[in-house]
LUMFIVO-753000 format. One record per residue: residue number from 1; residue in one letter; x, y, z negated of N, C-alpha, C in turn. Coordinates in steps of 0.1 Angstrom, whole numbers. Atoms other than C-alpha are relative to their C-alpha. Layout:
BEGIN
REC_resi_resn_n.xx_n.yy_n.zz_ca.xx_ca.yy_ca.zz_c.xx_c.yy_c.zz
REC_NUM_A_X_Y_Z_X_Y_Z_X_Y_Z
...
***
This chain:
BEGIN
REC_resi_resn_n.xx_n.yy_n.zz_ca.xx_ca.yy_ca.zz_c.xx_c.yy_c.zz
REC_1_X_-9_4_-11_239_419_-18_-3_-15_4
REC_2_X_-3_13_-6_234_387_5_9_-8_-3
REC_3_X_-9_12_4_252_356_-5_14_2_10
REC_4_X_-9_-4_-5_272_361_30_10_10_3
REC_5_X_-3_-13_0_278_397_26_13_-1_-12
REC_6_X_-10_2_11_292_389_-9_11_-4_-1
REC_7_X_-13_9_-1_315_363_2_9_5_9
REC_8_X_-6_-2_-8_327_378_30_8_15_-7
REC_9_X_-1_-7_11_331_411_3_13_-3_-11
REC_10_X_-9_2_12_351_391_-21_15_-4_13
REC_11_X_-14_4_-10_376_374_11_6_12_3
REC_12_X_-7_-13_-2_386_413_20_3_4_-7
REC_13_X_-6_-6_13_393_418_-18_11_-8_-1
REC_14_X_-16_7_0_416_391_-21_9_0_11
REC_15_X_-11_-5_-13_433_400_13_4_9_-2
REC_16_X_-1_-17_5_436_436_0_8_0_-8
REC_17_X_-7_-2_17_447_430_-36_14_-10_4
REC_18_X_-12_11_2_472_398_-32_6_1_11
REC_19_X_-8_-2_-10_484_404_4_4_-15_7
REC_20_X_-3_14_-4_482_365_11_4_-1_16
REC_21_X_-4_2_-14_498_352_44_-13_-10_4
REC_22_X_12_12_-7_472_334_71_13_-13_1
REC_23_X_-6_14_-5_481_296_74_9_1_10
REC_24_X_1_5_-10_506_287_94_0_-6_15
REC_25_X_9_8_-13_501_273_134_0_-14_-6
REC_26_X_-1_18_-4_489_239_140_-10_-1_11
REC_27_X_6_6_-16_478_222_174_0_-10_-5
REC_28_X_2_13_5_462_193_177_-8_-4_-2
REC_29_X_6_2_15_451_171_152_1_10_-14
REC_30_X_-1_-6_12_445_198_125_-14_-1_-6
REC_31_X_11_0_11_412_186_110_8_-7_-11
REC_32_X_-5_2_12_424_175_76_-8_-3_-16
REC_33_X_7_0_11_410_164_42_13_-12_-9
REC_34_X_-9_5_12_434_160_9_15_-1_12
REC_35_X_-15_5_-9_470_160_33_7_-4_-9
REC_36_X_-13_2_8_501_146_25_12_-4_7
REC_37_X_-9_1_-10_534_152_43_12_-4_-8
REC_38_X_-9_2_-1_566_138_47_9_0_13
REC_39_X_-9_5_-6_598_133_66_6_-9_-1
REC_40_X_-5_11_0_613_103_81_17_4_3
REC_41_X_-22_-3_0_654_99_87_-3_9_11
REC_42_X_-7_-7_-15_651_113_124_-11_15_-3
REC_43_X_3_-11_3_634_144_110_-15_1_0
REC_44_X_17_-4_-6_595_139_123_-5_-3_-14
REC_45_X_7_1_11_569_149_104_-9_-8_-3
REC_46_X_9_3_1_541_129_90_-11_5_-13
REC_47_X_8_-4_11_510_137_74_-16_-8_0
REC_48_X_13_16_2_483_112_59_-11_13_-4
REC_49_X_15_-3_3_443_122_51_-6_-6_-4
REC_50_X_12_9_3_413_110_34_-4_-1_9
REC_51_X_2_5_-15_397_93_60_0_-13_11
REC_52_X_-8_13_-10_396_63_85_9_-6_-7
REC_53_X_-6_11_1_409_41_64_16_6_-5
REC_54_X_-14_-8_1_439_69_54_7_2_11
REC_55_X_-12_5_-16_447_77_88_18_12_-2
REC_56_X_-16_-13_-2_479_100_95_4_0_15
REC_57_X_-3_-2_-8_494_115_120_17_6_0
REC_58_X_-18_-1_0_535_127_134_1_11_5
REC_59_X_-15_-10_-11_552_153_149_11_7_-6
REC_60_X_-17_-3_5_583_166_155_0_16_-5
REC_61_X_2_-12_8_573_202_136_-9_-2_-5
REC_62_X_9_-4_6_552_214_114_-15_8_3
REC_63_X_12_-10_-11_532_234_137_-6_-8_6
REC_64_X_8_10_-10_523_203_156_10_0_13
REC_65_X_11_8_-2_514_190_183_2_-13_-7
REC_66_X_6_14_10_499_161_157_-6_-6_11
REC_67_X_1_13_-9_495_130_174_-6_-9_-11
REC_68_X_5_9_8_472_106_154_12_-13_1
REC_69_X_-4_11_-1_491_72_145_-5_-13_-4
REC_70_X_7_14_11_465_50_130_-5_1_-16
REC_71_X_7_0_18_456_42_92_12_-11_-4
REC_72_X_-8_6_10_474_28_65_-7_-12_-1
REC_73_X_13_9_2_444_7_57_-9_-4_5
REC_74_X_17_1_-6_423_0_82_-8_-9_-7
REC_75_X_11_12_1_407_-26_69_-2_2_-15
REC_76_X_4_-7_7_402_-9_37_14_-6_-18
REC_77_X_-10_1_11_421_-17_-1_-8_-14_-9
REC_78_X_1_12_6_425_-49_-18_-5_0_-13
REC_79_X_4_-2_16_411_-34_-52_-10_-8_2
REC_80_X_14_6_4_376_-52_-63_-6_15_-5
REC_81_X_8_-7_3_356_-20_-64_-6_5_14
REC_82_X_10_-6_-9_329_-3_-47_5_9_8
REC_83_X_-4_-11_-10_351_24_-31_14_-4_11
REC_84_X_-7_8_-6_374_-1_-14_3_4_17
REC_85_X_-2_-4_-14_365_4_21_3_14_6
REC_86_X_-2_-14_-2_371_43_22_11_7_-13
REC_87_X_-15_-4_9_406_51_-1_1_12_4
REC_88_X_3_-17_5_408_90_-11_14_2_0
REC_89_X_-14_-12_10_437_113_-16_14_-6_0
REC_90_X_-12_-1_-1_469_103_-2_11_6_-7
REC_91_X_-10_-6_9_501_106_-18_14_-9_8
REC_92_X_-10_9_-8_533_97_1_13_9_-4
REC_93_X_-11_2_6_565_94_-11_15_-6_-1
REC_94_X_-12_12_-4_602_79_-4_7_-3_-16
REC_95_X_-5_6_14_612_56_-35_11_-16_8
REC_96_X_-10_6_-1_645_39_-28_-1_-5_17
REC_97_X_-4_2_-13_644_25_10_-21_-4_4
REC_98_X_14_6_-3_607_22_9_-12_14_2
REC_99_X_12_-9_2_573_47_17_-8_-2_-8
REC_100_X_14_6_9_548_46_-11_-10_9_8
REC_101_X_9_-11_-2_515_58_-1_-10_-7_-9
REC_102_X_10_4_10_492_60_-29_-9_5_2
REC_103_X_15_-3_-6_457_61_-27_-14_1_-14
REC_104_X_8_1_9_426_66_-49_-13_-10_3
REC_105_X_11_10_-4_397_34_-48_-11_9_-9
REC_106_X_8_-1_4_366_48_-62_-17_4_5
REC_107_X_13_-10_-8_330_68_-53_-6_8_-8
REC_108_X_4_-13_5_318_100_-57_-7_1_-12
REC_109_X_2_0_14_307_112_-93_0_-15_-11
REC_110_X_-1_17_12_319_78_-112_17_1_-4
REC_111_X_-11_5_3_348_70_-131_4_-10_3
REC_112_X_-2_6_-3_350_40_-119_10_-6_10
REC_113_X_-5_-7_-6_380_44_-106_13_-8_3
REC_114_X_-8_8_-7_414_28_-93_15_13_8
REC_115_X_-8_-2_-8_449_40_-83_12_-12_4
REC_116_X_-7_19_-6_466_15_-56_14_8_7
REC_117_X_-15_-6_1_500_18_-39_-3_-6_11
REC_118_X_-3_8_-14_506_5_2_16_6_4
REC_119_X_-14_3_-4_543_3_10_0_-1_19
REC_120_X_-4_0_-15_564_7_46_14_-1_0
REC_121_X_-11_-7_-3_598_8_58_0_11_9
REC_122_X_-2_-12_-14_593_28_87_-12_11_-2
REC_123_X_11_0_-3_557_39_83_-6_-1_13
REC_124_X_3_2_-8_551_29_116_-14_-6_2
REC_125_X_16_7_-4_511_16_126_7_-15_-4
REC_126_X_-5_15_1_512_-22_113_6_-3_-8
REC_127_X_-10_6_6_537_-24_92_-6_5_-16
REC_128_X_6_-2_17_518_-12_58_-2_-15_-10
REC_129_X_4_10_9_517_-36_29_-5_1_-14
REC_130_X_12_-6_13_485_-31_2_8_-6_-12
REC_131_X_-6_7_11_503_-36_-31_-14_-2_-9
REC_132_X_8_-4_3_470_-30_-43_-2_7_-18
REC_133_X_-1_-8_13_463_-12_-81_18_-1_-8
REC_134_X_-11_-3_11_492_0_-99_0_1_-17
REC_135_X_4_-2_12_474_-1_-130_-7_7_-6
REC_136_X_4_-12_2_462_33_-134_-17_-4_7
REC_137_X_18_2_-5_422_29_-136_-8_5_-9
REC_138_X_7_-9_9_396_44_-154_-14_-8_-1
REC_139_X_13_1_-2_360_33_-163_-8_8_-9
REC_140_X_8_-8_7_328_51_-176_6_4_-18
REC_141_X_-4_-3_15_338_69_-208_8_-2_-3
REC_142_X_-18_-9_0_376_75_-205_-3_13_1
REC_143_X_3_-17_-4_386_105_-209_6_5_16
REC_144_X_-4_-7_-9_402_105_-176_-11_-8_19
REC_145_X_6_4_-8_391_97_-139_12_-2_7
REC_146_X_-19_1_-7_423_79_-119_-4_-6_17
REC_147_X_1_-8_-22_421_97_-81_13_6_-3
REC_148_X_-6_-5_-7_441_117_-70_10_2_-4
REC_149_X_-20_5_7_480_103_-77_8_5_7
REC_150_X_-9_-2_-8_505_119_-66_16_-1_-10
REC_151_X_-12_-1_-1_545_111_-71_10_8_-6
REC_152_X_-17_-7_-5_578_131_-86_10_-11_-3
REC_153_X_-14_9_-2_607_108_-83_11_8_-7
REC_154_X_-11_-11_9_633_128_-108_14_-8_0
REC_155_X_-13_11_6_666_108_-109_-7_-14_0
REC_156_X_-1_13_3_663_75_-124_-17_1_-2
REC_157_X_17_0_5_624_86_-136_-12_1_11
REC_158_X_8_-5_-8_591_88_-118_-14_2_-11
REC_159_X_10_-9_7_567_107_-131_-17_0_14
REC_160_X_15_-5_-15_523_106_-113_-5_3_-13
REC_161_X_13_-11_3_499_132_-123_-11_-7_7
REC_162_X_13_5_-8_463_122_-116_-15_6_-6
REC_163_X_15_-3_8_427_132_-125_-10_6_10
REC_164_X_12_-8_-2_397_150_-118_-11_0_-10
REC_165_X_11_-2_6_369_164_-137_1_-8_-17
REC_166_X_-1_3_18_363_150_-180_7_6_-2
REC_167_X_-11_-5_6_396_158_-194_11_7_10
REC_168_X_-12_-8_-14_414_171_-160_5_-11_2
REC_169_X_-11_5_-6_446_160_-153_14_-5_-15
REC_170_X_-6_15_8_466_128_-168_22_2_8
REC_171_X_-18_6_-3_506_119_-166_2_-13_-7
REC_172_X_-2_16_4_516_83_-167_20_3_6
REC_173_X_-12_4_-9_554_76_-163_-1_-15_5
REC_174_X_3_11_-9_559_47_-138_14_-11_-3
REC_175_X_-11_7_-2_584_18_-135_9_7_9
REC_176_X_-9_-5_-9_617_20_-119_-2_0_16
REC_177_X_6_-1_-18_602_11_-86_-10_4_8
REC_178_X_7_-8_1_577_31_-92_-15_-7_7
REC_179_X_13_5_-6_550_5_-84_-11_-9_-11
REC_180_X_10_-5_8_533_5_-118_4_5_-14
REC_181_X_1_-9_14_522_22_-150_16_-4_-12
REC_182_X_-11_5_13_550_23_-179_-2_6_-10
REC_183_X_4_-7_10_533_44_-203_-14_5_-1
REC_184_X_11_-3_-2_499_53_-212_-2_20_0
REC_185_X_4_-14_-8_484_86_-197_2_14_-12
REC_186_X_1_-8_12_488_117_-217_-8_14_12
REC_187_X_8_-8_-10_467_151_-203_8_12_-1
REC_188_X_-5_-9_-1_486_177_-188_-8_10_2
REC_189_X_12_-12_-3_456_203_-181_-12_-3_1
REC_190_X_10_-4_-1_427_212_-187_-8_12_-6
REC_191_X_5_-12_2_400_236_-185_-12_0_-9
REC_192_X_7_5_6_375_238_-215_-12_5_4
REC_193_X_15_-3_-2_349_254_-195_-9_-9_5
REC_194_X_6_13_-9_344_223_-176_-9_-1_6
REC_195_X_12_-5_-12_322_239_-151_1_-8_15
REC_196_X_-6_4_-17_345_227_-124_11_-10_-1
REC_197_X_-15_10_2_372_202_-116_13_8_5
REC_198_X_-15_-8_-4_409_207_-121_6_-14_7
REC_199_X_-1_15_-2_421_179_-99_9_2_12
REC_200_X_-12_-1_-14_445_174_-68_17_4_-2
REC_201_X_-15_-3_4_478_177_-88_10_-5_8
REC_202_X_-13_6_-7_511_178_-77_12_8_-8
REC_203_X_-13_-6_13_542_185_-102_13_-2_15
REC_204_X_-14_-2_-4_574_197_-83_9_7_-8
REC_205_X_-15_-4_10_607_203_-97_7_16_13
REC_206_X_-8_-8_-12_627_234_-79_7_11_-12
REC_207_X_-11_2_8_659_242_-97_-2_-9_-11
REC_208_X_-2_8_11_654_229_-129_-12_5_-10
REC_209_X_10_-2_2_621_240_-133_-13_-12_11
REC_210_X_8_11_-6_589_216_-130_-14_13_2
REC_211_X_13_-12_-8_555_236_-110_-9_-12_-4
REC_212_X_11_7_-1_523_220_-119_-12_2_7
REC_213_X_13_-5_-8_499_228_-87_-13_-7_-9
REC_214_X_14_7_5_461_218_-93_-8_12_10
REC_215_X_10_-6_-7_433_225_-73_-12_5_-9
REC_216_X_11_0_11_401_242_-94_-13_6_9
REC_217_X_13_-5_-6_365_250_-84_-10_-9_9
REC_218_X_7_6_-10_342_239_-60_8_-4_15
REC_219_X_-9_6_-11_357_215_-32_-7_0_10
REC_220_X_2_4_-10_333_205_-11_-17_3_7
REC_221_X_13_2_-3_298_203_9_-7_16_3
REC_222_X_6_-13_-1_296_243_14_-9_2_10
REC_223_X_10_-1_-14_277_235_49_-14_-2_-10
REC_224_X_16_4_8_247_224_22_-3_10_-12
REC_225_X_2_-11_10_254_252_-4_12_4_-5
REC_226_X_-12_-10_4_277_279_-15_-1_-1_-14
REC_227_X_0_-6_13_292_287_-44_1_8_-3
REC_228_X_-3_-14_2_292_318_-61_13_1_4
REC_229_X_-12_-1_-3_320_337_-49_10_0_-12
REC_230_X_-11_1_6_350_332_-67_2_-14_-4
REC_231_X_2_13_5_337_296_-79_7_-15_10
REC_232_X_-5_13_-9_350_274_-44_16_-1_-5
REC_233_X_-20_7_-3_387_259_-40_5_13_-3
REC_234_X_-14_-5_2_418_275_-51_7_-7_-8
REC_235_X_-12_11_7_452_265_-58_9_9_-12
REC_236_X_-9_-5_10_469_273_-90_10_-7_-5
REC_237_X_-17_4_5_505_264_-111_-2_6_-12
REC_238_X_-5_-8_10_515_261_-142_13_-7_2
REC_239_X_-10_5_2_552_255_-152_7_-5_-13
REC_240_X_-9_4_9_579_238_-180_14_-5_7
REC_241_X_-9_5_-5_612_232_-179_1_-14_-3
REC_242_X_-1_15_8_603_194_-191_-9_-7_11
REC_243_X_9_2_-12_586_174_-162_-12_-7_-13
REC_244_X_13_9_12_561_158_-195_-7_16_-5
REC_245_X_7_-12_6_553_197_-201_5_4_-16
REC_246_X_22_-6_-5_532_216_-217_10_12_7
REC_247_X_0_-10_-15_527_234_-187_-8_14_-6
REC_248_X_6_-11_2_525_271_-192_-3_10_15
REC_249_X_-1_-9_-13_512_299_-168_7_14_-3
REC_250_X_-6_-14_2_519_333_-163_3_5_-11
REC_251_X_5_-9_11_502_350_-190_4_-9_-14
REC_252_X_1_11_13_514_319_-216_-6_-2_-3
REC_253_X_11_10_-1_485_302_-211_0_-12_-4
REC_254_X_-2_15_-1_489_265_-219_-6_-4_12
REC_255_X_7_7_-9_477_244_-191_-15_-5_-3
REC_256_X_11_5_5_457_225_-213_-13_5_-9
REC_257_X_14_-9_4_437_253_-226_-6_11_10
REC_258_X_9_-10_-9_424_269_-195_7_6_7
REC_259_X_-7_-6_-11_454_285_-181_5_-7_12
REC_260_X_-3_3_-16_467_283_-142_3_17_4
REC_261_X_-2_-11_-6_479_313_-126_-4_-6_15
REC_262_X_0_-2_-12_466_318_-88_10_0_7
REC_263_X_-12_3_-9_490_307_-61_-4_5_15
REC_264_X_4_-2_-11_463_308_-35_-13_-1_2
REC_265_X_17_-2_0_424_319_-27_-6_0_14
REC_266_X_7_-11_-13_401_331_-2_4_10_6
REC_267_X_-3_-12_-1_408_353_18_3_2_19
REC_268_X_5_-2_-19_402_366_58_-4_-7_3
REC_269_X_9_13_-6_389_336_75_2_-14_-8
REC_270_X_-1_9_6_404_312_49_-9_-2_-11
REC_271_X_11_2_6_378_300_28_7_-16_-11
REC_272_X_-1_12_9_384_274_-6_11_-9_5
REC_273_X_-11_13_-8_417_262_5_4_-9_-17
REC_274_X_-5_9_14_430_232_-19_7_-11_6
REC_275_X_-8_11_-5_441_193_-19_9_3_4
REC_276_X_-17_-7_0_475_209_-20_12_-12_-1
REC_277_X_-13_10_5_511_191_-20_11_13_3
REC_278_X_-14_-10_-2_546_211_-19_11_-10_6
REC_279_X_-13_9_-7_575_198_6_11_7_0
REC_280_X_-8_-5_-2_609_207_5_6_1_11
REC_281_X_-3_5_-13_614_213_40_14_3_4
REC_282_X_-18_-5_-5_653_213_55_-3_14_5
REC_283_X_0_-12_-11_643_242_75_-7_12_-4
REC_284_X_10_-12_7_616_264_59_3_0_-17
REC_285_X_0_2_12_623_254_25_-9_-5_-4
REC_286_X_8_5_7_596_248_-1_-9_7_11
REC_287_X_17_-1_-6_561_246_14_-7_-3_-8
REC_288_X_10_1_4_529_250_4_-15_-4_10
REC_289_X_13_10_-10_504_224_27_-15_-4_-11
REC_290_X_10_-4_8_467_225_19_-10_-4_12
REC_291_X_12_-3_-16_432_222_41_-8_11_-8
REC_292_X_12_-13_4_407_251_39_-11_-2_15
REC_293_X_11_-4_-14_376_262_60_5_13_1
REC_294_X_-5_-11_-9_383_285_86_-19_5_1
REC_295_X_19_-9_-6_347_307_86_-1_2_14
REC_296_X_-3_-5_-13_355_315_122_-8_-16_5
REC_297_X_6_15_-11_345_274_130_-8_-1_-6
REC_298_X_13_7_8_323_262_99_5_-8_-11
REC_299_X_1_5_12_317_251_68_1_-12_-9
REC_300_X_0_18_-4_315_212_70_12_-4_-7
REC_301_X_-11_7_4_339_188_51_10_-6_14
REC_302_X_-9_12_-14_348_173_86_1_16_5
REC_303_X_-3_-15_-8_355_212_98_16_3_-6
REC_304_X_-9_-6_10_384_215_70_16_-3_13
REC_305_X_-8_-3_-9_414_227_87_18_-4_-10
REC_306_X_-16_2_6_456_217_81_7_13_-4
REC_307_X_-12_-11_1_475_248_65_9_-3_-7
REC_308_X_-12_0_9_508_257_52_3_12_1
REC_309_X_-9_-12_0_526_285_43_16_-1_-9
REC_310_X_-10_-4_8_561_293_31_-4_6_-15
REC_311_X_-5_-6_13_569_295_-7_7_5_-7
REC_312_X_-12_-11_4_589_324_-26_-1_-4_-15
REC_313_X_2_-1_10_602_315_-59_8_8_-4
REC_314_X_-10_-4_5_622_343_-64_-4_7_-14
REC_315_X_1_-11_15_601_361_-95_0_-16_-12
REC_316_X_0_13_8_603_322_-108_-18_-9_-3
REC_317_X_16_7_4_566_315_-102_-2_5_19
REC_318_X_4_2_-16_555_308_-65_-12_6_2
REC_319_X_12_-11_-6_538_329_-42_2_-1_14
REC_320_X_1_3_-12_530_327_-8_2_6_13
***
């Protein structure tokens, strides 16, 4: 069977078997890489990207129409490393009257690595201020790689997840103002096959249970070559009722031995969706926001498209 036959083969199985919903509308600005949404007081949405300097964009739904607003950073991040002028992996956050948006400094296959923090009141264009590293950094021969940070704010606590690829995925608790490290990293997941990265975490709480998303597989560059099917992007969860874990899956997996239960795949024109976050929205409730390639346009990292879908926790494990 042809590489495209196959894949297109496996996307009508997982449409078949799991019954997944299509993304979503969005108009617009819906190219996307790594998203990360929030709401301001008067309700509009915003949602940041790798990219230009972290650009982001607003509107007053979820559906769009997205209106670009600029970058957090144009002029790139105050760290001293090589990945300075191009900041990764948005993470945005409301911690007491302020926006955090945390960012990842580094460059592709290196530890070398850097998580920084830019502050707002409003997030309005202009008003960003680079706090630059929060402490969280990594170099050759850690076990961890410190990208992709993202935020839970619990009460009085804040809790960031971070990693990719070595040992996965790291937890640091933060200060009270959540603008640096207060404990050294411990590893909430990983996979011992270590074929692929588990990376793009995002811990949410919903009741009194903590969800540990993570993105696994092949992320990117499919315009240059595929992965076997089953091997690109998907988003998986484990859970604990403890936000420090251990995160188990379905099957009582540990996290950190390989388990994840499937949240979300391939499937009809969506292709390796990931770089996930979960919002609590006033209106839809929990969401599940993500980019994927749409096969219908192309393959390309600058092709990757904005989704979301509504999330059901009623069997106590999210589904889409």
């Amino acid at each position: 069977m042809h590489l495209q036959s196959s894949l297109a083969f496996a996307l009508l199985q997982a449409a078949a078997v799991y019954g997944y919903a299509n993304p979503g509308a969005c108009s617009s600005a819906c190219i996307v890489h790594d998203p990360a949404m929030i709401q301001d007081g008067d309700g509009t949405y915003y949602r940041f990207s790798t990219g230009g300097g972290l650009s982001y964009a607003s509107s007053s739904s979820i559906e769009g129409p997205w209106v670009g607003r600029g970058a957090v950073l144009p002029r790139g991040s105050s760290i001293d490393n090589t990945g300075r002028n191009d900041p990764w992996a948005p993470d945005i956050q409301k911690v007491g009257n302020l926006y955090h948006a945390y960012y990842s400094v580094s460059t592709f296959d290196t530890q070398i690595s850097a998580i920084g923090l830019a502050t707002s009141e409003s997030m309005q264009e202009g008003t960003w201020t680079d706090r630059g590293s929060i402490g969280v950094e990594s170099r050759e021969g850690d076990q961890y790689n410190a990208i992709d940070a993202q935020l839970l704010v619990d009460g009085p606590n804040n809790y960031m997840v971070f990693g990719s690829f070595w040992q996965d995925i790291f937890q640091v608790k933060l200060n009270g103002d959540a603008t640096s490290a207060a404990s050294a990293p411990v590893n909430v997941a990983f996979d011992p096959a270590g074929t692929h990265a588990v990376e793009g975490s995002y811990l949410f709480k919903y009741g009194d249970t903590y969800y540990l998303f993570y993105s696994w597989g092949s992320c990117c560059k499919y315009d240059q070559g595929m992965p076997a099917p089953g091997q690109e992007y998907k988003i998986k969860v484990c859970r604990s009722k403890n936000p420090t874990g251990p995160f188990i899956d379905a099957d009582g997996v540990a996290c950190t031995e390989g388990g994840g239960t499937i949240v979300l795949e391939s499937h009809g024109n969506v292709y390796g969706p990931g770089g996930q976050g979960v919002y609590q929205d006033p209106r839809l409730g929990p969401v599940l926001y993500y980019h994927y390639i749409d096969t219908n346009i192309g393959y390309a990292d600058a092709q990757k498209q904005f989704g979301w879908n509504a999330l059901d926790f009623s069997t106590g494990w999210p589904t889409v």
